[in-house]
DRENMARZA-736414 format. One record per atom (N, C-alpha, C): residue in one letter; x, y, z. Coordinates in steps of 0.001 Angstrom, whole numbers, plus 500000, padded with zeros to 6 digits. Layout:
BEGIN
aXYZ
...
# end
This chain:
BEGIN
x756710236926199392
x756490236165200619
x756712237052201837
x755597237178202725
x756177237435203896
x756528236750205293
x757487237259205991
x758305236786207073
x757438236742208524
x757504236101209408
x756688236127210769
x757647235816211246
x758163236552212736
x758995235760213417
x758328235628214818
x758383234555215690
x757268234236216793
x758250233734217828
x758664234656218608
x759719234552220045
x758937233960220874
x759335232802221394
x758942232102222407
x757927230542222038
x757613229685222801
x757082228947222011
x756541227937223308
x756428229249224384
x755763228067225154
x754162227748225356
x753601227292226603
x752735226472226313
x751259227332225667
x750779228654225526
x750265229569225098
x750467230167223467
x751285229366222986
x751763229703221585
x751422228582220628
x751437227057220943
x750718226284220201
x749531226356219437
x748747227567219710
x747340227437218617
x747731228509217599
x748279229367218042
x749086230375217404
x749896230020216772
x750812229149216470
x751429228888215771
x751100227646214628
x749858226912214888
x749280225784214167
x748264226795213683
x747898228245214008
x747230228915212957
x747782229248212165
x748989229668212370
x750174230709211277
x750410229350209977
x750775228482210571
x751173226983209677
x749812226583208916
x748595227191209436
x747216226410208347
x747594227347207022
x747608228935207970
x747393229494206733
x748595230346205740
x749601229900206222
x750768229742205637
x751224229795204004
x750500228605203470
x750670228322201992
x749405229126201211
x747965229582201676
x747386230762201024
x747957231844201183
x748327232508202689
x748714233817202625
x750360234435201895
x751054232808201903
x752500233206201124
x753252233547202062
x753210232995203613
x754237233266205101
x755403232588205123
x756338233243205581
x757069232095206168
x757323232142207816
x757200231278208406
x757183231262210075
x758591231015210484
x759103232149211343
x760420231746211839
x760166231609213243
x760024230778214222
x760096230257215546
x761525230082216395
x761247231031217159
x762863230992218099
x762419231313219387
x763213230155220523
x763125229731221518
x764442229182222267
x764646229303223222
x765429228946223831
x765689227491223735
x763996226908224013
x763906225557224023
x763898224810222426
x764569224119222211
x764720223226220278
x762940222524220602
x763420221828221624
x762564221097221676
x760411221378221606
x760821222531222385
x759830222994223052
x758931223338221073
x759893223937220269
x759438224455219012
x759337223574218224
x759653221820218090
x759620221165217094
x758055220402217734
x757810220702219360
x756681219691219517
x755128220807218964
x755859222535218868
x754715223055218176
x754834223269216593
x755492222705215735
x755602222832213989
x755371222197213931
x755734220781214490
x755772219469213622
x756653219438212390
x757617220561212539
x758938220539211436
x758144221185210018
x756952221928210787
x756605222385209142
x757247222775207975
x757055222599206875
x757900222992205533
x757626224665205798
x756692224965206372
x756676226378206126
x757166227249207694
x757968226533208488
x758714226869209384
x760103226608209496
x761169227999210296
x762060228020210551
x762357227588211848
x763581226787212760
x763721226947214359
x764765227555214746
x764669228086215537
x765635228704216230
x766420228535217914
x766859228076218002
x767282228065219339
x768024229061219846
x767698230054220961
x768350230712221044
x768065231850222310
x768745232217223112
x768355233282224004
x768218234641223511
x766660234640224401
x766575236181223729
x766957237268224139
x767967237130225384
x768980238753225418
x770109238750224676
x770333237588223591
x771446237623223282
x770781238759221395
x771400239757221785
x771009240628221010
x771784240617219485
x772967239523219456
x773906239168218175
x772679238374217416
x771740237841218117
x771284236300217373
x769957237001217047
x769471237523218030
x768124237958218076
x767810239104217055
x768826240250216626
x768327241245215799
x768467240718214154
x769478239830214123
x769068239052212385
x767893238737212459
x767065237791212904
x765899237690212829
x764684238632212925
x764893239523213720
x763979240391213419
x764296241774212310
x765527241468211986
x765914242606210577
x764925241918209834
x764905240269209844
x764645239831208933
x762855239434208303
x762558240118209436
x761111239466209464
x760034240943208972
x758916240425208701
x757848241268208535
x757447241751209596
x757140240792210649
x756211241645211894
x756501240646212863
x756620240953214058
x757089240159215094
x756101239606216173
x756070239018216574
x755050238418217850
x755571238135218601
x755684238783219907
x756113238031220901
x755394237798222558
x755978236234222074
x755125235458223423
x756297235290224748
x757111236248224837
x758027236234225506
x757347236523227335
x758015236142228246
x757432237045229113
x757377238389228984
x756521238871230087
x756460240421229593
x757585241148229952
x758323240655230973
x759668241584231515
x760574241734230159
x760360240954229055
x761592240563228161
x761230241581226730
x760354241846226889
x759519242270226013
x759894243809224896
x760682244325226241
x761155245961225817
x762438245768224921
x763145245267225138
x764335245246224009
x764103244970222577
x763017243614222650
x762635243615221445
x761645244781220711
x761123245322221604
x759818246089220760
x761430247481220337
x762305247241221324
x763240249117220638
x763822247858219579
x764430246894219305
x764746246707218136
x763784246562217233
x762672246536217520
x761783246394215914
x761345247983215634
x761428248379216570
x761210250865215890
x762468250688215523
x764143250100215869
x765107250273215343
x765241249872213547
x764389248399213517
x764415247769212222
x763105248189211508
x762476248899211734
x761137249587211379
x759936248034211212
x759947247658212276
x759291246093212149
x757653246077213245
x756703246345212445
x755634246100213397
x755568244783214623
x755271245186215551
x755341243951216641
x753390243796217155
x753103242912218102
x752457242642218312
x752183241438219532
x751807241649220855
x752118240886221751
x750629240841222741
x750330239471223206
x749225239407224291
x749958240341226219
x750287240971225930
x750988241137227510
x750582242980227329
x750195243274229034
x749719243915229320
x750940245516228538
x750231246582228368
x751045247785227917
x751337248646228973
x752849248141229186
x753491249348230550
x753650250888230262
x753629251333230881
x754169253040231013
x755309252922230162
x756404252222230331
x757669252410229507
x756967252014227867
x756937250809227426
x756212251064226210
x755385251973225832
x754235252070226607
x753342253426226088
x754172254471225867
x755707254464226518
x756031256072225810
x756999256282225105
x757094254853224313
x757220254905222993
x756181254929221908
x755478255488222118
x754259255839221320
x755179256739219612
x755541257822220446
x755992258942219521
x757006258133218270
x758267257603219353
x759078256634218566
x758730255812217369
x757512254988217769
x756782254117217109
x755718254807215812
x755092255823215774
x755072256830214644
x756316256936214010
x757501257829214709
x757976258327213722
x758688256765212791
x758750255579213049
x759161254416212898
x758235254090211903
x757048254363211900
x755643254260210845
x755881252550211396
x755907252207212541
x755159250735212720
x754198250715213634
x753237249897214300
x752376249568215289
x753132248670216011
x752947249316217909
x753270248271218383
x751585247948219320
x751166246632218777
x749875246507219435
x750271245294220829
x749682245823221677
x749861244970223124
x748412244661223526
x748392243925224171
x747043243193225475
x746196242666223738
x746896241766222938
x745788241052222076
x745969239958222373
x745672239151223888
x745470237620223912
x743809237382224160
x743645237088225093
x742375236944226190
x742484237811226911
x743467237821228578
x742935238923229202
x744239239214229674
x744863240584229165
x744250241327228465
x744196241117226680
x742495241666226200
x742518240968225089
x741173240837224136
x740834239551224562
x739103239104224312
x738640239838225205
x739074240065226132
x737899241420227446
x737778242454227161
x739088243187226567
x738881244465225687
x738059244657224366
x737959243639223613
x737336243749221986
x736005243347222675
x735468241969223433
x734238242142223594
x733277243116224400
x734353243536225434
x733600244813226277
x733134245886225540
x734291246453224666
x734443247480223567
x732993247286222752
x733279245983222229
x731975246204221674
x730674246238221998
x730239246396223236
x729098246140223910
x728657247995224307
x730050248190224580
x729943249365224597
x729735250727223735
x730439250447222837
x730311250697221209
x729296251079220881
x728192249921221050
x726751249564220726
x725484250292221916
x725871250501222792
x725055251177223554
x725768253094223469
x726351253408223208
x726784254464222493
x726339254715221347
x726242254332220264
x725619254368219107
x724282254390219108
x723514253649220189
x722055254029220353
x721995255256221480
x723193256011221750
x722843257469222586
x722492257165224141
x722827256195224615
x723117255317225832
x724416255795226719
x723928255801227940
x725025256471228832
x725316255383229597
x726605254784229942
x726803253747230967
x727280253531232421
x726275253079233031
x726493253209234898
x726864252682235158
x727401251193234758
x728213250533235931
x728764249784234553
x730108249125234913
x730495248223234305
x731516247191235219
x731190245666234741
x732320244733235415
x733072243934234597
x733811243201234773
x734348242281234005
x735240241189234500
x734852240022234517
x735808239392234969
x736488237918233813
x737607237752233952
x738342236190233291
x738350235599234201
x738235234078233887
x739358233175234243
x739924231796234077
x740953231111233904
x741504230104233034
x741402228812234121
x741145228110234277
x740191227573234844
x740179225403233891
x739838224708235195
x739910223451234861
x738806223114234048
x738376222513233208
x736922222171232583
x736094221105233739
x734958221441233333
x734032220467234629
x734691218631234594
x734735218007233353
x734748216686233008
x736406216566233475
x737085216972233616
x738219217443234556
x738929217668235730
x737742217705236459
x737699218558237588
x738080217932238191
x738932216789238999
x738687216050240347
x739659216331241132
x739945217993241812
x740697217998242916
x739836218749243665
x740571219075244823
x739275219730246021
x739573220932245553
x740494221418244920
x740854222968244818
x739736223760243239
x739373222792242665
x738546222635241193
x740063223301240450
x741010223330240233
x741880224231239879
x742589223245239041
x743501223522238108
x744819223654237697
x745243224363236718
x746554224004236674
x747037225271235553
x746979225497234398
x746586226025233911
x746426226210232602
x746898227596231770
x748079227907232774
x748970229013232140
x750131228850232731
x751154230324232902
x751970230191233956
x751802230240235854
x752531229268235777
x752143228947237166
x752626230213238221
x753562230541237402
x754720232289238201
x753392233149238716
x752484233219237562
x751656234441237741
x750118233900238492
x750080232900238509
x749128232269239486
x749690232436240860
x750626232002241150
x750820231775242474
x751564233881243275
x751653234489242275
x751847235850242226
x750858236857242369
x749536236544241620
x748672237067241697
x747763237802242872
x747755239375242283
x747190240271243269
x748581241139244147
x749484240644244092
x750586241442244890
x751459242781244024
x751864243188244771
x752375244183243765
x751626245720244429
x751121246233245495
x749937246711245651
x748395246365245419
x747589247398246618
x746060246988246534
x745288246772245069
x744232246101245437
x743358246161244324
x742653247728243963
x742322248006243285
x741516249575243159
x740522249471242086
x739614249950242869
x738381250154241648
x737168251147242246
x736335251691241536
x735282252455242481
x734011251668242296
x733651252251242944
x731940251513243153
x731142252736243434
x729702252716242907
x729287254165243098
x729782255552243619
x730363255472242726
x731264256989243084
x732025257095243751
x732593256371244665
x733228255718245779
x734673254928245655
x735915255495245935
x737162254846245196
x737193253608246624
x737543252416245792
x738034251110246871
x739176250583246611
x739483249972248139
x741014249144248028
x741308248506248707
x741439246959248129
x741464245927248935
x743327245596249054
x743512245558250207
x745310245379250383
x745280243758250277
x746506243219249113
x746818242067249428
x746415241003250367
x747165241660251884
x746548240275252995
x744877240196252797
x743817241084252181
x742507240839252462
x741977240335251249
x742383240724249936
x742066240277248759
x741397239178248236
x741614238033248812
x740891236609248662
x739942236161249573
x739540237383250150
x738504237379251338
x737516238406250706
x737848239001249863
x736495240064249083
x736270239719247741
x735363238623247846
x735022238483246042
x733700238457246303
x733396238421244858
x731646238214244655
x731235236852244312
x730051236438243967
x729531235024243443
x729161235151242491
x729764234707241117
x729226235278240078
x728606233523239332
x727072233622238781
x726514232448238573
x726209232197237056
x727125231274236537
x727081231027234759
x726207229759234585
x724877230228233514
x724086229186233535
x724710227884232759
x724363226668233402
x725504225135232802
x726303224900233585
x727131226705234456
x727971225762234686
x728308226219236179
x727452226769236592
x727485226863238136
x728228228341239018
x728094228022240062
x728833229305240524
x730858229714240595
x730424230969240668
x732516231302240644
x732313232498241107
x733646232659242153
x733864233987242596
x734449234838241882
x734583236350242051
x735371236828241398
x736304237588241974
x737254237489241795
x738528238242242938
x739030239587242111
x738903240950242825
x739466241533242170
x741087241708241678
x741133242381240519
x742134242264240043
x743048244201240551
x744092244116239799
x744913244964241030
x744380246478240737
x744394246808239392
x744191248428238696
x742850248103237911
x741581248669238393
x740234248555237584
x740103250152236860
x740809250731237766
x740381251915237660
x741280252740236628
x742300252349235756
x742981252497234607
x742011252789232961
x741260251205233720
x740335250865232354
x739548252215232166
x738973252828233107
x738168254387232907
x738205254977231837
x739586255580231622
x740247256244230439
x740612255676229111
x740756254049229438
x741021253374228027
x739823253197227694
x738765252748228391
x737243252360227828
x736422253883227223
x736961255026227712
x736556255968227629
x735013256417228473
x735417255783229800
x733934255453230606
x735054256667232032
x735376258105231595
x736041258402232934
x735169258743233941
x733748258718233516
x732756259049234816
x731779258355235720
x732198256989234774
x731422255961235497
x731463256236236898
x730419255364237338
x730183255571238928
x730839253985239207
x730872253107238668
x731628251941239249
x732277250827237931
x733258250880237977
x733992250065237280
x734969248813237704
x734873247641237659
x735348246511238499
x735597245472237782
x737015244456237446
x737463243897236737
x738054242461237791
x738086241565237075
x738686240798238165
x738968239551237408
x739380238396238613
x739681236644237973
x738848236178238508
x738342234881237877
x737274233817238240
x738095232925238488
x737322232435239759
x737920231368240469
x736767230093240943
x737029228673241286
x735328228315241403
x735554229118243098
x734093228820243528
x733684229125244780
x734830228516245832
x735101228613246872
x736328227928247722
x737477228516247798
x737811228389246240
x739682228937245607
x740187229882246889
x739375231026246613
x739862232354247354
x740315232286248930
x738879231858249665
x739188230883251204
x740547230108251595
x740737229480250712
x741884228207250904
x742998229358250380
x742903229726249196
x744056230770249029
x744729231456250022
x744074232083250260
x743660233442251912
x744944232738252801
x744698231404253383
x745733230878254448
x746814230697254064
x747251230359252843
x748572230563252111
x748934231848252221
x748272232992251877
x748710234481251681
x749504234663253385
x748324234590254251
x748680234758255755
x749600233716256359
x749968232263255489
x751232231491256198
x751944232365255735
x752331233016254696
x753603233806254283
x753832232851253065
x753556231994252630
x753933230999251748
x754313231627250307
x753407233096249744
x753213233317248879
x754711234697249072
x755061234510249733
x756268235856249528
x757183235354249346
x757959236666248102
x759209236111247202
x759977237519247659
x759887237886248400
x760709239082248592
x762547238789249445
x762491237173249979
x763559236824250412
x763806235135250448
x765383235073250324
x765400233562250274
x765201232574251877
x764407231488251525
x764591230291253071
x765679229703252580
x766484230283254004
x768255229162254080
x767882228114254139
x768352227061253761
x768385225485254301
x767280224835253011
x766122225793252484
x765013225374251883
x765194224170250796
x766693223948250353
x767229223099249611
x767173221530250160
x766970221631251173
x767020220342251637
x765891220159252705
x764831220669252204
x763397220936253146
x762400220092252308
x761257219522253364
x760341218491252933
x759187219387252344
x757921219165252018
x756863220067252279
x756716220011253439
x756696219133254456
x756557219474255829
x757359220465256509
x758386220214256603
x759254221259256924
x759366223084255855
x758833222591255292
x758723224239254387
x757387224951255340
x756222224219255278
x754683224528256276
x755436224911257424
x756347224061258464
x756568224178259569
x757494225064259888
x757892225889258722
x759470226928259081
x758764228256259421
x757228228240259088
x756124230073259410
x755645229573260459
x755640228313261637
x754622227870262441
x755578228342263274
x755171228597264777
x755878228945265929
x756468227801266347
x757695227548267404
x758011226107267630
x757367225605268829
x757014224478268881
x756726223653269741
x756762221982269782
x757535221894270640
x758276220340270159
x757032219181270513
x756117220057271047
x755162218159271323
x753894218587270464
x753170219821269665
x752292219557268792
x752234219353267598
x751509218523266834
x752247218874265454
x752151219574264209
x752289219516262803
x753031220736262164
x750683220976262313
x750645220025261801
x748960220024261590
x748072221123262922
x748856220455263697
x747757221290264688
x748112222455264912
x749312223034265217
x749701224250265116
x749208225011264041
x749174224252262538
x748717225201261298
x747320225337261921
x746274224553262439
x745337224388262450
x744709225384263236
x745641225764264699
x745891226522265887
x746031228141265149
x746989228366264297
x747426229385264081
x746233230515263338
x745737229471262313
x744642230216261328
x743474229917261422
x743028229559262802
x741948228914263650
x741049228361262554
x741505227288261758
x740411226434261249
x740000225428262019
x738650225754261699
x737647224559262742
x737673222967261758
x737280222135263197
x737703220147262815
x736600220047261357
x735691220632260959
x734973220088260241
x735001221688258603
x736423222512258748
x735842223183257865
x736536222412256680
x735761222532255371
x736318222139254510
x737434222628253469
x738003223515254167
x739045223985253199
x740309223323253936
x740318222857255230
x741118221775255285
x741989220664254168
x740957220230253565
x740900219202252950
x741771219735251626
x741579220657251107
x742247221576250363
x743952221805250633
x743921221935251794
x745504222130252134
x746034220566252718
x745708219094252907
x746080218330252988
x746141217913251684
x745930218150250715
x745324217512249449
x746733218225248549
x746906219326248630
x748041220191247933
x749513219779248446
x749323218887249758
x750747218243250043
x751730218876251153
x750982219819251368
x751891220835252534
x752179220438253924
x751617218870253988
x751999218203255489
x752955217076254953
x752819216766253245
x753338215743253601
x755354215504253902
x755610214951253766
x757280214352254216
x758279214569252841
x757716214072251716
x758012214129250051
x759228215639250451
x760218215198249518
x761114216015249382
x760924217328248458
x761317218789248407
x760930219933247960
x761347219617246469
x762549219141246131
x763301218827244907
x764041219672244488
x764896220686245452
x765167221814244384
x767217221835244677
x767572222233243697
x769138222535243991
x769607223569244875
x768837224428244963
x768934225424245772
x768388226524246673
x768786226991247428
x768044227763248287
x766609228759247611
x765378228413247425
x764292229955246973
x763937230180248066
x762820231225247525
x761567232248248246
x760939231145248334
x759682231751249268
x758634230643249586
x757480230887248554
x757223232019247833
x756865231770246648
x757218230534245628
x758621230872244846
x759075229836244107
x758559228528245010
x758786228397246212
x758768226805246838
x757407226108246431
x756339226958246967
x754604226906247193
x754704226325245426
x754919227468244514
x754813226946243202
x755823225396242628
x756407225190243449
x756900223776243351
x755657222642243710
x755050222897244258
x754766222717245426
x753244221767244417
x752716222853244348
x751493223154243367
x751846222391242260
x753087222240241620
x753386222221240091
x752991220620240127
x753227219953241226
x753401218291240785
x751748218137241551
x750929218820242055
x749552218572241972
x748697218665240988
x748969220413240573
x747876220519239692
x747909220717238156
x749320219862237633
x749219220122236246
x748090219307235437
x747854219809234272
x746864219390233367
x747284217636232770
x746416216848233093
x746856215134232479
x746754215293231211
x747252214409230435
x747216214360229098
x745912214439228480
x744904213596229249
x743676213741228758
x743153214591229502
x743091215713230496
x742533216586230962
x742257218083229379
x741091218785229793
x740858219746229322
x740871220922230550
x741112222035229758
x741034223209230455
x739439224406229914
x739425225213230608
x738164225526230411
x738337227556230449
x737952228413229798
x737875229741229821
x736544230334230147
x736460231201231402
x734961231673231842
x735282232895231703
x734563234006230564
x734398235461230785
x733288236077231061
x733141237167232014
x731691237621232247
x731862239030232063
x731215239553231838
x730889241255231663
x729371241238231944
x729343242356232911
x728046242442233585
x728198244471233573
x726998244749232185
x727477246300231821
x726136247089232205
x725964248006232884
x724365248612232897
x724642250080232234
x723702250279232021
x723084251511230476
x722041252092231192
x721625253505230227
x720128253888230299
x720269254529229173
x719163254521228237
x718808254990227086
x717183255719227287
x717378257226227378
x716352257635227915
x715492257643229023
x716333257595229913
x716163257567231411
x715384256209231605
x715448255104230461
x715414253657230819
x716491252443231002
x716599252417232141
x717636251449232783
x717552249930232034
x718586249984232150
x718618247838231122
x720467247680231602
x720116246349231289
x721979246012232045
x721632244507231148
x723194244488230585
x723718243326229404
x724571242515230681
x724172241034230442
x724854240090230941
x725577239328229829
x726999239268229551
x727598238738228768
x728748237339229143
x728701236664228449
x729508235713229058
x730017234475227362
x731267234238228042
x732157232767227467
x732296232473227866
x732246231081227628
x732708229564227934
x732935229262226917
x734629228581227104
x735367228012225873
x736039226540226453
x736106225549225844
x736547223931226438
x737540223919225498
x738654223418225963
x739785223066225205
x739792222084224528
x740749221445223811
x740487220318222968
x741436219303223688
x742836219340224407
x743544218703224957
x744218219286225900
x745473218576226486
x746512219297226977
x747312220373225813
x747646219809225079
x748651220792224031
x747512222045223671
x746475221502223199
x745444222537221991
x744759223107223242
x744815223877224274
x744331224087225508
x743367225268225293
x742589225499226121
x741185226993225872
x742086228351225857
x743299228358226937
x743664229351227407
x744950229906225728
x745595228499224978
x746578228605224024
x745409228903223020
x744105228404222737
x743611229032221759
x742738230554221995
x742855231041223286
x742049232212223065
x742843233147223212
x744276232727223518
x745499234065223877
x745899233927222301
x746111232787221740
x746639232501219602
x746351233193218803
x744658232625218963
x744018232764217503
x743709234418217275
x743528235471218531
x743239236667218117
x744617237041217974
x745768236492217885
x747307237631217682
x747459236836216101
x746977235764215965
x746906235222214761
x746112235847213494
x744940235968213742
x743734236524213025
x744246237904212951
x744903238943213922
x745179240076213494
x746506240041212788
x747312239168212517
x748677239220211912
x748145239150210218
x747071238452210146
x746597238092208954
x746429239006208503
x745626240203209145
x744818241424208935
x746301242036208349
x747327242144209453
x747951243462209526
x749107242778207959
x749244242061207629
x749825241329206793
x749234241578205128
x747732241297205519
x746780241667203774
x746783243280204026
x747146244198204438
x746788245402204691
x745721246317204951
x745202245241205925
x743592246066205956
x743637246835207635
x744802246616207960
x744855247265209057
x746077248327208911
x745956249828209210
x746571250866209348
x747142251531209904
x747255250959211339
x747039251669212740
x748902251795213045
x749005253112213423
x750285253021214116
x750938253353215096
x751885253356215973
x752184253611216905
x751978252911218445
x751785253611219669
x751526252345220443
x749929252172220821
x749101251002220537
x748062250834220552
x747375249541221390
x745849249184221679
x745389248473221899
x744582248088221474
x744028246874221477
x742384246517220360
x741573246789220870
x740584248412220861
x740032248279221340
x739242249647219979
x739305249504218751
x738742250208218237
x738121249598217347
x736849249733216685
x736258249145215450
x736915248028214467
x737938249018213792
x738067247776212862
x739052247165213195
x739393246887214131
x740105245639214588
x739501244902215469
x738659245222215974
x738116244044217590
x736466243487216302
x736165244016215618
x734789243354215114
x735263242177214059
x736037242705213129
x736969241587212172
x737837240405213498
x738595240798214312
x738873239661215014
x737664238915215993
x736516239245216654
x735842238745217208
x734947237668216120
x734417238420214854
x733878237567214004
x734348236356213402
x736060236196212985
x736578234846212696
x736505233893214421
x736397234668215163
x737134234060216211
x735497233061216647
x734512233619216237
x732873232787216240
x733333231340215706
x734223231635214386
x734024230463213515
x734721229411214351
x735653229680215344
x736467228896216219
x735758228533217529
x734390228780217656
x733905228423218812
x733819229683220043
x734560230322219754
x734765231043220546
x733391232500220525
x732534232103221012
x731713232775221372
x730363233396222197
x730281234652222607
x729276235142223665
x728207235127223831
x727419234810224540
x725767234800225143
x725659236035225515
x724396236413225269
x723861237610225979
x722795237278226612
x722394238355227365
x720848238356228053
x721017239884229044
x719751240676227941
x719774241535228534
x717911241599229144
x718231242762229946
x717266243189231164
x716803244325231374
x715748244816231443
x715717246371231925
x714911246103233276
x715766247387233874
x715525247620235133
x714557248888235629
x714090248605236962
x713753249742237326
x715053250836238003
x714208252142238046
x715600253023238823
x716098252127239768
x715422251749241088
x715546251098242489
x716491250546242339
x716070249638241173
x717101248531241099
x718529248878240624
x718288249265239547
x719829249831238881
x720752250774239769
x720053251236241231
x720653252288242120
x721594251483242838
x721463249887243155
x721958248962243571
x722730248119243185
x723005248365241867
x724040247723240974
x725548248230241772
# end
């Protein structure tokens, strides 16, 4: 029998873990689940016979290394900050790991470690990073193999409300963590090149430079860039491209309405608001407005970020609650980050009967014999509920489907890695068809003119 142990168990781990439990009694697993939350892990087993629970914090390193002495291969859905202790105790316990969260500099250089350990530690196998890497990879793959050189490449995610769903002005809700939504893009500029040409959009401008990107069914979405495009170069093995550009989908609007949050200050966590403990949403809006005792919080916001009486992203920021009186709810003093994401949390969570929805696009151009053609690729994935969500089954089922792999031994790979080679991204993309989960194409050939303009 072998052991799985699966740290964490929040809302991104439910399909992942109702995969591990299908196939459980063929493959001969046993699932050990540990979480802080009891609860949080019995509403994803259902108390399976072929699951363990655990309650338990994961810096507490007494509780946490039995279990992973004890296990075959580890998964963890931990945040990513949490992530490093466990991956040095599993090179300590010689325990392959495997996680959807992006691969930092500090992990990558445990590469060597992780050889001489003879385990794999594989990172970015959710969605994004994830499904963007195995399906890009393979597009690319394939125009390489026919002796194809590639000029431009894009790519964008994003997790996203389903249409039959939809009824706020923002088209939005959450359908991940809300930390990294309301975080997103900071940290430094965006970077990416564009014909040969390095770009960089700084934070305050970021939600003011997207594109319109148009998915047939289901209408238009911007795409906002994302922070480092220009990384992917060297992992895609594209270091000469003339433009490479990665980003999030958002519907049309998002970015606009975003934008005035960035510039109230709403979105900075770099210091605490005194008093914020006992602040309304009104009074949270009105603590960045200048004072003036006879206009009010409305017109001043209105004054400040000169929105005109009839624009509609108005409607957007009355709608999210930021005028109204309603109390903040919190015990204690935060950032106006944390607040905003309070803020957000009791608007836009997912209803019981709401679905969530996954949009990926890759937009790749080629020439094969000085003939230009460019692949339009795209997913759309609909969730099944709140619990069984698009975003929990497309971050699951590929850390699932490869545990299977790395478990029957058909996978070899060691040290620190990503999916982005043959026999791992074609075996996981192909089960992952049988789950719905799959890409449209439509390709094009171009003239030079045109492709000069890509």
């Amino acid at each position: 029998m072998k052991t799985i142990l699966v740290l964490g168990a929040g809302k991104s781990s439910a399909t992942l873990i109702s995969y591990l439990i299908e196939n459980a009694e063929k493959e001969d697993w046993k699932i050990l689940v540990a979480d802080r939350d009891l609860a949080m892990i019995v509403d994803k087993t259902n108390q399976s016979s072929f699951t363990e629970s655990f309650a338990l914090d994961m810096m507490n390193k007494e509780l946490r290394r039995p279990l992973i002495e004890r296990s075959d291969i580890v998964i963890s859905m931990l945040p990513a900050s949490l992530h490093m202790p466990v991956i040095k105790d599993c090179i300590k316990f010689k325990k392959n790991i495997i996680t959807p969260s992006y691969m930092t500099p500090e992990i990558k250089e445990l590469d060597k470690d992780a050889k001489n350990a003879d385990i794999l530690i594989m990172n970015e196998l959710g969605l994004d990073p994830g499904i963007d890497h195995m399906s890009a990879m393979k597009i690319v793959d394939r125009i390489r193999d026919k002796g194809g050189e590639l000029t431009y490449f894009e790519s964008f995610t994003g997790g996203l409300v389903a249409p039959e769903s939809d009824n706020n002005p923002w088209n939005y809700k959450f359908t991940w963590n809300p930390r990294n939504v309301v975080m997103a893009g900071q940290g430094g500029a965006a970077k990416f090149i564009q014909r040969g040409l390095f770009k960089y959009i700084p934070y305050n401008r970021l939600f003011r430079r997207s594109e319109v990107i148009e998915i047939k069914e289901y209408g238009k979405f911007e795409g906002i860039a994302n922070r480092d495009s220009l990384k992917y170069r060297s992992i895609y093995g594209l270091d000469t491209i003339p433009t490479i550009y990665r980003g999030t989908l958002r519907r049309v609007g998002f970015g606009k309405a975003w934008n005035y949050l960035v510039q109230l200050g709403a979105t900075e966590d770099g210091y605490i608001m005194e008093g914020s403990a006992n602040m309304t949403h009104r009074d949270f809006t009105n603590s960045f407005l200048a004072y003036n005792p006879y206009d009010s919080v409305e017109l001043k916001f209105r004054h400040y970020m000169k929105i005109d009486q009839d624009d509609e992203v108005w409607d957007k920021l009355v709608w999210l609650g930021l005028f109204e009186d309603t109390p903040i709810g919190i015990n204690k003093d935060a950032t106006p980050a944390q607040i905003l994401q309070i803020i957000m949390e009791k608007k836009m969570q997912l209803e019981p009967h709401d679905k969530d929805m996954i949009v990926m696009y890759h937009k790749i151009g080629y020439k094969i014999k000085n003939k230009h053609s460019e692949i339009k690729s795209w997913l759309v994935f609909i969730g099944k509920d709140q619990k069984y969500t698009a975003m929990s089954d497309t971050v699951g089922l590929p850390l699932g489907i490869f545990t299977k792999m790395l478990l029957r031994g058909e996978i070899n790979l060691k040290g620190v890695r990503m999916p982005i080679m043959k026999e791992v991204y074609l075996p996981v993309l192909g089960e992952l068809e049988k789950h719905g989960i799959i890409f449209k194409e439509k390709v094009e050939e171009m003239s030079e003119e045109k492709a000069k303009l890509q």
